[in-house]
Backbone as JSON, one array per atom type, in Angstrom:
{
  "sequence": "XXXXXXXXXXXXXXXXXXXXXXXXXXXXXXXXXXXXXXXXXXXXXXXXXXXXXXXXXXXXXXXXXXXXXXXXXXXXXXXXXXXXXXXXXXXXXXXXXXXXXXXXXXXXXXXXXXXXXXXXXXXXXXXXXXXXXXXXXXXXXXXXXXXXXXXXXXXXXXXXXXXXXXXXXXXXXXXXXXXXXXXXXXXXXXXXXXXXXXXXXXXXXXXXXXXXXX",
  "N": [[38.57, -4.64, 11.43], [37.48, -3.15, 13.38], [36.45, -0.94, 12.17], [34.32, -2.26, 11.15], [32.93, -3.19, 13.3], [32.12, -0.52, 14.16], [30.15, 0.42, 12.32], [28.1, -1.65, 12.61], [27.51, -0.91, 14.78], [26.28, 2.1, 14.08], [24.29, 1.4, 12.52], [23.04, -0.31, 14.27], [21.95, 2.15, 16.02], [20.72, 3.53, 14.51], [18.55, 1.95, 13.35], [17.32, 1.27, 16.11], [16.31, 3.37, 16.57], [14.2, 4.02, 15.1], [10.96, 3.23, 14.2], [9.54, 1.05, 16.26], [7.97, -1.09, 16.06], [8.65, -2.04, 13.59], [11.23, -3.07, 13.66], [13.82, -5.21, 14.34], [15.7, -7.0, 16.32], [18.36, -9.39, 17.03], [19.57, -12.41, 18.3], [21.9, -15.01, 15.82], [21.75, -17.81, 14.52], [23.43, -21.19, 12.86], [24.21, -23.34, 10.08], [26.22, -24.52, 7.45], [27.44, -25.42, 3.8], [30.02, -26.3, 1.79], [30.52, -25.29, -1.56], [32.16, -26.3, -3.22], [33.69, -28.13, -5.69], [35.53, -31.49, -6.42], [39.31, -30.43, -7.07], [42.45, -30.57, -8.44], [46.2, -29.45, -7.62], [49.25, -28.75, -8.74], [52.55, -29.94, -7.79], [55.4, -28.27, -8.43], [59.28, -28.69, -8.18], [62.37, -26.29, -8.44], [63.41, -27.04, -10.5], [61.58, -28.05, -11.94], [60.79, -29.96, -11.64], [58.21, -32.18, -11.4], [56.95, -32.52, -8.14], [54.68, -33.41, -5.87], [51.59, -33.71, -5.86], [48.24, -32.2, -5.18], [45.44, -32.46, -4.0], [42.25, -31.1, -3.43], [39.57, -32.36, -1.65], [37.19, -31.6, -0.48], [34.59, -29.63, 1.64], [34.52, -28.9, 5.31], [31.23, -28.88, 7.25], [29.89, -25.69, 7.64], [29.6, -23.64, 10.73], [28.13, -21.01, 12.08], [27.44, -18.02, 13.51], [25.97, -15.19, 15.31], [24.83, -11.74, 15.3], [22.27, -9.89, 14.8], [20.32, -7.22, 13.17], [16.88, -6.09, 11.54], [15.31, -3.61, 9.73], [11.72, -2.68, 8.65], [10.47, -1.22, 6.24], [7.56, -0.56, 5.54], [6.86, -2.3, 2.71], [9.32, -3.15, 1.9], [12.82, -3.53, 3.2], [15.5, -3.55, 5.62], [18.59, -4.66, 6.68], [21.06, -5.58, 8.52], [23.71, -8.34, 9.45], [26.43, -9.77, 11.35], [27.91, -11.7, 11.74], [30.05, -14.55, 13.29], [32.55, -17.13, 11.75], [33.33, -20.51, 10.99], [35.17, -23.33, 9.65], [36.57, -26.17, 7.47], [39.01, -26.87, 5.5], [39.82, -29.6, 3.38], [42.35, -31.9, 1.99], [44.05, -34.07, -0.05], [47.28, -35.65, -0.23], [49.75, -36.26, -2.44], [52.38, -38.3, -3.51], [55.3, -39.13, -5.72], [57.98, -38.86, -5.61], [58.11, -38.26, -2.98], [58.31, -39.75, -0.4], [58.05, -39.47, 2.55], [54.97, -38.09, 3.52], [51.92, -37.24, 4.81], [49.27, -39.48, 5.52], [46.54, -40.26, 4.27], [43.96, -37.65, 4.95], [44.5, -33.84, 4.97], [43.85, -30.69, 6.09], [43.11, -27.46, 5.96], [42.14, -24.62, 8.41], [39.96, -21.69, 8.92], [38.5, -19.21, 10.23], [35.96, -16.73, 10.44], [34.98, -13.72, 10.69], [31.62, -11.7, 9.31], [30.49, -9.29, 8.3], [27.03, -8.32, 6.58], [25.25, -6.46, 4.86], [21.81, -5.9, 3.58], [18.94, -5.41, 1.32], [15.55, -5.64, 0.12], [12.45, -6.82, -0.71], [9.35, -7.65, 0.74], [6.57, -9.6, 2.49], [3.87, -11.14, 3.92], [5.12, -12.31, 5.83], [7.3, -13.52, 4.92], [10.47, -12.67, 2.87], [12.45, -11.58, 0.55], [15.76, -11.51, 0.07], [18.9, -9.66, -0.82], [22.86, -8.6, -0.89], [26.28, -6.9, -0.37], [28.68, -8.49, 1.27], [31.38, -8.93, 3.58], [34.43, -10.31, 5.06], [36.39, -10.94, 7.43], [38.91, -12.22, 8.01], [39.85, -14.18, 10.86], [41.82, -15.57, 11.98], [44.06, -18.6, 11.07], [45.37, -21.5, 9.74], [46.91, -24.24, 8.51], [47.56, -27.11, 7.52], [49.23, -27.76, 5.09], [51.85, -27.27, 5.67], [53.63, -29.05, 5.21], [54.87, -29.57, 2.91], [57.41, -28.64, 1.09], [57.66, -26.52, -0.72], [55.64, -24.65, 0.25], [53.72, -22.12, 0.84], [51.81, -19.8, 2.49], [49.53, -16.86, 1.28], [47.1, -15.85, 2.96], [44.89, -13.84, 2.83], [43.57, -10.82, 4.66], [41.38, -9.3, 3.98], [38.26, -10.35, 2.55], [35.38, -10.85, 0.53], [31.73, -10.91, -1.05], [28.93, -12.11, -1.96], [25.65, -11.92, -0.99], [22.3, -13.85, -1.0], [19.47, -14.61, -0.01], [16.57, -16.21, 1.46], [14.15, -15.59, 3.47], [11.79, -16.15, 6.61], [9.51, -15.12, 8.72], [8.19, -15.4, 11.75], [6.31, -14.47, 14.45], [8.69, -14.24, 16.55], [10.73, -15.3, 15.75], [12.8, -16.73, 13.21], [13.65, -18.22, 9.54], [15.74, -18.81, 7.9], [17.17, -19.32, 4.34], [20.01, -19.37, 2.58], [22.14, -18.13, -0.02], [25.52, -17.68, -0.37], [28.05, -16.19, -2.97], [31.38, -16.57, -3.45], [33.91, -14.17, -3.21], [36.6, -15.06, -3.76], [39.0, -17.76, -4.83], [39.36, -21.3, -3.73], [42.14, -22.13, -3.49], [43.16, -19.39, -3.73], [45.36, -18.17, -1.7], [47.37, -20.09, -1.28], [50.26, -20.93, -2.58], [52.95, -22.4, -3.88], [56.12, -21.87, -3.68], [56.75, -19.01, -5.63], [54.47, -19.2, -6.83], [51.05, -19.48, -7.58], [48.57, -21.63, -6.54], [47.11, -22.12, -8.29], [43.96, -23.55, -8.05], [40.88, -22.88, -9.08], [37.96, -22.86, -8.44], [35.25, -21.9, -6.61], [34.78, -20.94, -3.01], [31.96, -21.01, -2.73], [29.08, -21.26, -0.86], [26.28, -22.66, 0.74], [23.1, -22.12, 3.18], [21.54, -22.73, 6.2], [19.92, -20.91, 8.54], [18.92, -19.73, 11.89], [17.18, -17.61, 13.82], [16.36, -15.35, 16.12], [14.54, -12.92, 17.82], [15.52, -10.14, 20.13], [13.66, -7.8, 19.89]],
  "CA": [[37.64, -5.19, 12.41], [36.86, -2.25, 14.28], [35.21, -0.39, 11.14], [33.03, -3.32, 10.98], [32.0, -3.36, 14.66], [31.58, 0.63, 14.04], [29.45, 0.19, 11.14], [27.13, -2.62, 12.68], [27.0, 0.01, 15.75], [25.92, 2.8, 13.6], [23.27, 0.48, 12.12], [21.65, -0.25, 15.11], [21.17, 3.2, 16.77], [19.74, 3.97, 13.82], [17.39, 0.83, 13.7], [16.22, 1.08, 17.13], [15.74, 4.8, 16.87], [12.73, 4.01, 14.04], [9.6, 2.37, 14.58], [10.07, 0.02, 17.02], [7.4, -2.15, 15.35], [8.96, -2.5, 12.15], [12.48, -3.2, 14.06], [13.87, -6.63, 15.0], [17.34, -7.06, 16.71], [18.57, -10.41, 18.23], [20.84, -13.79, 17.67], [21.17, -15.49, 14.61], [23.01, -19.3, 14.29], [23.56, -22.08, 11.61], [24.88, -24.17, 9.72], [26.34, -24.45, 6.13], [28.16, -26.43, 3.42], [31.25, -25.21, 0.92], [29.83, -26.36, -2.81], [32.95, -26.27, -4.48], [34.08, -29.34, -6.11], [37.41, -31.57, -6.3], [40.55, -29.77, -8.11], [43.9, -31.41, -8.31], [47.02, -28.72, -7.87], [50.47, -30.02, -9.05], [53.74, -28.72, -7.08], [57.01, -28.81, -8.9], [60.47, -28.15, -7.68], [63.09, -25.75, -8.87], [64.23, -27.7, -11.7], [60.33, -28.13, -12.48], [59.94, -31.55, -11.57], [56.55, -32.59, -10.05], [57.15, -33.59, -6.63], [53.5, -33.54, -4.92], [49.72, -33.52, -6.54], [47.21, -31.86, -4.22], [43.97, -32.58, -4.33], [41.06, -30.15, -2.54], [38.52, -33.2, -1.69], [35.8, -31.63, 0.34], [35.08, -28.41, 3.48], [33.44, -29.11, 6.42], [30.01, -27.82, 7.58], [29.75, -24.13, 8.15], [29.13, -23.09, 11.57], [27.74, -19.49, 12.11], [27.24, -17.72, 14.98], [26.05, -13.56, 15.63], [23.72, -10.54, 15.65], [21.68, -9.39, 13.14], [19.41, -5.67, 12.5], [16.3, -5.73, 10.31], [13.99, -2.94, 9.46], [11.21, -2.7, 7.18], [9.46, -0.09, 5.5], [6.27, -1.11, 4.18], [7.04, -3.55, 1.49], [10.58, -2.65, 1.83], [13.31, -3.87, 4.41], [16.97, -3.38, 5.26], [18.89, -6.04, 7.23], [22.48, -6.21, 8.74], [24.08, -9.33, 9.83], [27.6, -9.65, 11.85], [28.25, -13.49, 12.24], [31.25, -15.25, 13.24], [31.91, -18.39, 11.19], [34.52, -21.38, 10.94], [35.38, -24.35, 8.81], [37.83, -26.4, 7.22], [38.97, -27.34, 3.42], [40.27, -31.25, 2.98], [43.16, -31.82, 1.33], [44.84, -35.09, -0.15], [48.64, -35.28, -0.65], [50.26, -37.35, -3.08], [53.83, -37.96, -4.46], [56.12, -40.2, -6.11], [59.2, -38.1, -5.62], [58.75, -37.69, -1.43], [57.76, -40.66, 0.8], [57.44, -39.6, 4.08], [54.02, -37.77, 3.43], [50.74, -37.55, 5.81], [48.71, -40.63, 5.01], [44.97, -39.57, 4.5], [43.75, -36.07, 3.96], [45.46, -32.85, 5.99], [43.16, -29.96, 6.14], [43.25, -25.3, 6.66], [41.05, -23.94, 8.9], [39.34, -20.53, 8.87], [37.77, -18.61, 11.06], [36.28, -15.37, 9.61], [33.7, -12.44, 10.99], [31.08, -11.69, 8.47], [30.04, -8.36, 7.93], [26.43, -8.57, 5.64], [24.39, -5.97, 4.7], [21.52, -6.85, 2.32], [18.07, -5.54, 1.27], [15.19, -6.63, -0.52], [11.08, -7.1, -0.66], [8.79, -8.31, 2.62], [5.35, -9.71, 2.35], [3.12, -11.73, 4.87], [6.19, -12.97, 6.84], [8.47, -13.9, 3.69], [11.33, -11.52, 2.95], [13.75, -11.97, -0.11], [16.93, -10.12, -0.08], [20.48, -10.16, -1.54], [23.72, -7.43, -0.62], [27.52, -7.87, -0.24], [29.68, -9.48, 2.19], [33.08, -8.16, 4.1], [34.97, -10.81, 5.34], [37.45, -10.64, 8.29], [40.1, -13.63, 9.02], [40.71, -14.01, 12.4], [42.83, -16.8, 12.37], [44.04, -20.06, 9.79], [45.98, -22.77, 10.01], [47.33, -25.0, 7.7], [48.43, -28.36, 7.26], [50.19, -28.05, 4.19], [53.59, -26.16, 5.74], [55.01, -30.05, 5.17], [55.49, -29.06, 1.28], [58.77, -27.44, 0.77], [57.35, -25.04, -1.3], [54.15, -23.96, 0.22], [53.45, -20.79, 1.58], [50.19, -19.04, 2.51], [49.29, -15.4, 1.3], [45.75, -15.96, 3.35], [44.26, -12.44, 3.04], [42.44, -10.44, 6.12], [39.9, -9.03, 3.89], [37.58, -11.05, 1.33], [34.43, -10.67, -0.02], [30.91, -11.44, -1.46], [27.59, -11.52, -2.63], [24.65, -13.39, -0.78], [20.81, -13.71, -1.67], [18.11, -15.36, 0.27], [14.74, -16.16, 1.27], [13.62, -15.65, 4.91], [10.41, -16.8, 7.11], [9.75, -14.61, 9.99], [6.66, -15.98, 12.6], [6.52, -14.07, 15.95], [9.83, -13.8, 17.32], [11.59, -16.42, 14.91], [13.01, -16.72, 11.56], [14.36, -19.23, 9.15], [16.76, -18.09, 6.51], [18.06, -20.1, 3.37], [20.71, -18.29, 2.31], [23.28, -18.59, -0.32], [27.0, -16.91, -0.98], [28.76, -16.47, -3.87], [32.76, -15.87, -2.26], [34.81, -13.82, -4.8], [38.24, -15.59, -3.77], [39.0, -19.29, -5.01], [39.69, -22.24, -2.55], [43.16, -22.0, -3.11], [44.17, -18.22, -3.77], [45.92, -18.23, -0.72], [48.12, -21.05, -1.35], [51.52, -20.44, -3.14], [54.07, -22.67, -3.93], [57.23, -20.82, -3.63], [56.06, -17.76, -5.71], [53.66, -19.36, -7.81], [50.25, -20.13, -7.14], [48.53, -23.01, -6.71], [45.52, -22.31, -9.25], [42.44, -23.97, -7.82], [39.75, -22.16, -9.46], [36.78, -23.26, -7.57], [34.96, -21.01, -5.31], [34.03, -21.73, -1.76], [30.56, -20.33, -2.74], [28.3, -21.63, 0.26], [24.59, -22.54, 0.69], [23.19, -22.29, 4.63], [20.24, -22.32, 7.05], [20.08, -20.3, 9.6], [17.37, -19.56, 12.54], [17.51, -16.13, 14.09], [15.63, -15.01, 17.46], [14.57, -11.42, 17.78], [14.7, -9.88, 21.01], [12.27, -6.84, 20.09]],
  "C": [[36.93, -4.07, 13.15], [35.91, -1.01, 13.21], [33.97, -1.3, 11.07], [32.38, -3.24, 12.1], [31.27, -1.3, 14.2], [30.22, 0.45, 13.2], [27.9, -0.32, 11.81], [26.79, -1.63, 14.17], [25.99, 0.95, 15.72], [24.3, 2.46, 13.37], [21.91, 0.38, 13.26], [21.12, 0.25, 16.02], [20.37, 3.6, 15.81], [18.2, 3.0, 13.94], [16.12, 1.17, 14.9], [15.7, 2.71, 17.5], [14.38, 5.14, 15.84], [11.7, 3.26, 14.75], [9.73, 1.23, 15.28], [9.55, -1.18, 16.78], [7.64, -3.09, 14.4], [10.78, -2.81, 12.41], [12.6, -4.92, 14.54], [15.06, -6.8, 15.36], [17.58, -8.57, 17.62], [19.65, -10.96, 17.1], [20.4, -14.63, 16.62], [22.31, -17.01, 14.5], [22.9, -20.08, 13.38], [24.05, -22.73, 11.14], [25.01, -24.01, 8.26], [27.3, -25.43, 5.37], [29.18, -25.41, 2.32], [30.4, -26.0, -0.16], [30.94, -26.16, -3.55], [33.66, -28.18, -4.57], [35.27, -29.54, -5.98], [38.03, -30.87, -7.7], [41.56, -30.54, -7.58], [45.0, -29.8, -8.67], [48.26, -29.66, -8.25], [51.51, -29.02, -8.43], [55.12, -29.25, -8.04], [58.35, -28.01, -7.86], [61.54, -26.78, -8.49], [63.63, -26.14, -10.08], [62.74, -28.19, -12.72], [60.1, -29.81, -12.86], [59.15, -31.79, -10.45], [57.05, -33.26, -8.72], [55.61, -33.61, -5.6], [52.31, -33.08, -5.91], [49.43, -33.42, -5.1], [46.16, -31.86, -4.81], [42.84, -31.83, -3.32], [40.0, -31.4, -2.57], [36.91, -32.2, -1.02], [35.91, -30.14, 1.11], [34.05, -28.63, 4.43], [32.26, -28.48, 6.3], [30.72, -26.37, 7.88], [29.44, -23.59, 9.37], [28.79, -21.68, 11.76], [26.98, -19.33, 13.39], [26.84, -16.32, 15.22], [24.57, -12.89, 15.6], [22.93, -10.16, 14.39], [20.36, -7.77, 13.79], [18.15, -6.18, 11.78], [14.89, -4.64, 10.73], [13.13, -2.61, 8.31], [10.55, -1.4, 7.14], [8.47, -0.38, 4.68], [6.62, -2.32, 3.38], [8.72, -4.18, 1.4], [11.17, -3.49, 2.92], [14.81, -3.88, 4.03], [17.69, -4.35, 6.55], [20.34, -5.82, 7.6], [22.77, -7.46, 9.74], [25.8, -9.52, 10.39], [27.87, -11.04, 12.61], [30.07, -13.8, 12.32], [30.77, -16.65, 12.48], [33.7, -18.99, 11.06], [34.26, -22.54, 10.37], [36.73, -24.61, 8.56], [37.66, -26.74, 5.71], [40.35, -28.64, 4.51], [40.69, -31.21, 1.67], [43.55, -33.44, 1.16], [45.99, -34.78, -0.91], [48.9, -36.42, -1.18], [51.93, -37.39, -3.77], [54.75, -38.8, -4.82], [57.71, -40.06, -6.16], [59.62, -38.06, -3.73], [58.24, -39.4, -0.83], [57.38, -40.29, 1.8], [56.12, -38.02, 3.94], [52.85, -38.02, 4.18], [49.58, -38.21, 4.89], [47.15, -39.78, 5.46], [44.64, -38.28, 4.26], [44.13, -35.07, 5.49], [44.08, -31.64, 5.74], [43.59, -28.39, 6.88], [41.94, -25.11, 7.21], [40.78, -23.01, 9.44], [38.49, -20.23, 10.28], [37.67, -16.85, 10.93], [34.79, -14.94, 10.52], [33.16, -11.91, 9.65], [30.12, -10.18, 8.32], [28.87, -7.96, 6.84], [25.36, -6.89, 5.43], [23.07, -6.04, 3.09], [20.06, -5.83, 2.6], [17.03, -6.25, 0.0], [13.23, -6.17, -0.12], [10.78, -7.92, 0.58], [7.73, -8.59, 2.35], [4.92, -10.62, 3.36], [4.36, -12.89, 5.63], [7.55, -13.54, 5.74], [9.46, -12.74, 2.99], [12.67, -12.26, 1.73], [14.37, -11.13, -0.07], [18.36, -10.33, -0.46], [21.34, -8.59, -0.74], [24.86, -7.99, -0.38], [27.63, -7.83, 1.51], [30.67, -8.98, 2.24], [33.19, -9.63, 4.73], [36.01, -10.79, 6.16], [38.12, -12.04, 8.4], [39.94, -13.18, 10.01], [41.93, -14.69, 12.49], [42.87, -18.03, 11.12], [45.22, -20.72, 10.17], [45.68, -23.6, 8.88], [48.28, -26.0, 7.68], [49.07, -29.08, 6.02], [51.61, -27.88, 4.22], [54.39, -27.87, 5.69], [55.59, -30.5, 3.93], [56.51, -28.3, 1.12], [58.67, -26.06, 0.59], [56.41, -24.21, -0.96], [54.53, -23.26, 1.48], [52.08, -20.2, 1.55], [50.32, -17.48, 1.94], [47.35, -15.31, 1.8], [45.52, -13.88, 3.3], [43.21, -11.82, 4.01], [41.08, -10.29, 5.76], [39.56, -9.65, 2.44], [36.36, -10.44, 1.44], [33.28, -11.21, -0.87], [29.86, -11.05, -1.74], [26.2, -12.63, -1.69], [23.1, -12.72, -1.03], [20.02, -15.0, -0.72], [16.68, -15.06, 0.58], [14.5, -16.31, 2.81], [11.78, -15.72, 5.23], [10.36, -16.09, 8.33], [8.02, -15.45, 10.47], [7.35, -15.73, 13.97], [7.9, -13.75, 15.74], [11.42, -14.51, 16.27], [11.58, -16.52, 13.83], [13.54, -17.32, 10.84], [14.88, -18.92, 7.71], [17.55, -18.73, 5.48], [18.71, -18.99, 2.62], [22.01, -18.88, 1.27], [24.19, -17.6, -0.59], [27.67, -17.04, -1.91], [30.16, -15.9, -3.28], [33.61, -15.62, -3.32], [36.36, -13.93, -4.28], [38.04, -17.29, -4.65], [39.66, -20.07, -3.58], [41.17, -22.32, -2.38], [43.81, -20.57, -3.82], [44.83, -17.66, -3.21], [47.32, -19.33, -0.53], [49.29, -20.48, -2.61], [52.55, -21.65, -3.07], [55.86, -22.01, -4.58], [56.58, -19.5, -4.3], [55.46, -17.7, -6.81], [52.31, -19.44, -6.89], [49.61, -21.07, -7.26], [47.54, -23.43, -7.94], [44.19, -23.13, -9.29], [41.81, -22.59, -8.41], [38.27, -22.31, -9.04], [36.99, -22.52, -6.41], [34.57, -21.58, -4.18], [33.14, -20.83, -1.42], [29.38, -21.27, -1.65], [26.59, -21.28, 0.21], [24.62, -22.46, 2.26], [22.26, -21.72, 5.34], [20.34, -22.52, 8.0], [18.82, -19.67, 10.09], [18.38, -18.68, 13.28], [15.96, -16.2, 15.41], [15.4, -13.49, 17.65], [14.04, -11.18, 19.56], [13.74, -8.56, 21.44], [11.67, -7.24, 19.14]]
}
């Protein structure tokens, strides 16, 4: 975390120490969706009899929240982004082995700092650009710990790839943006010291309006 704040520090003495014209620094907020589809996990016991199907149904909206950098060079432009963001993944539990099971769907929820740096082409207010993604946890929670076997190995640092298409006018900017997230939805999940093998990414689409205050 504190390389990342360094980093995005670095960034924008440099920034505001260039052309102050071709500089833009302010708040950036949003919203987003997870696009990964349903998977079914299966849990067995020690003796390798199924006792619980999990099913990944759905993940909340995306909220996003932070700062963002961009400077251009002529045609050119370079961009950092340092968002907080939070969501959840929806879960259904099933089992013919347990009964007393939570009726309806249980749900983990994230809360990660987003470290982006990205460039790309600029023309009469339209700006495409792609670059990776750092990922920080802050915090998760999970409402699966009522599986015998399940254990988290949530990881601090993840990673990615995003690419969009921005709209700047005056002071304001409107950013469709998508992520490809190189973990799966459940590579964090473990039953006893297996894993759970969802293979579906929680690759994310998400538009976001940004405010510059130079």
């Amino acid at each position: 975390m504190k390389k990342i704040i360094l980093i995005s520090a670095v960034v924008c003495f440099f920034s505001l120490n260039m052309n102050g014209q071709d500089t833009k620094f302010g708040v950036k907020a949003g919203i987003g969706a997870i696009l990964a589809g349903t998977e079914i996990s299966e849990v067995g016991n020690e003796e390798n009899v199924l006792t619980h199907r999990v099913k990944f149904t759905s993940g909340s909206p995306i909220y996003y929240g932070g700062l963002f950098f961009n400077q251009k060079f002529g045609p050119l432009f370079l961009q950092t982004d340092l968002l907080y963001n939070q969501y959840s993944m929806s879960y259904e539990v099933s089992s013919k082995a347990v009964k007393d099971i939570p009726k309806g769907t249980v749900s983990e929820s994230f809360q990660y700092v987003d470290f982006n740096i990205s460039a790309g082409l600029t023309a009469n207010g339209f700006s495409l650009g792609g670059g990776p993604t750092i990922h920080r946890l802050l915090n998760f929670n999970s409402a699966l710990d009522f599986i015998p076997a399940y254990n988290d190995h949530a990881r601090k640092n993840s990673y990615g790839f995003v690419g969009y298409v921005l709209y700047e006018f005056d002071r304001m900017g409107i950013q469709l943006k998508y992520e490809g997230v190189f973990r799966s939805i459940g590579d964090h999940i473990y039953y006893g010291e297996y894993n759970s093998n969802f293979k579906g990414n929680p690759n994310q689409l998400s538009l976001l309006f940004s405010y510059s205050f130079i």
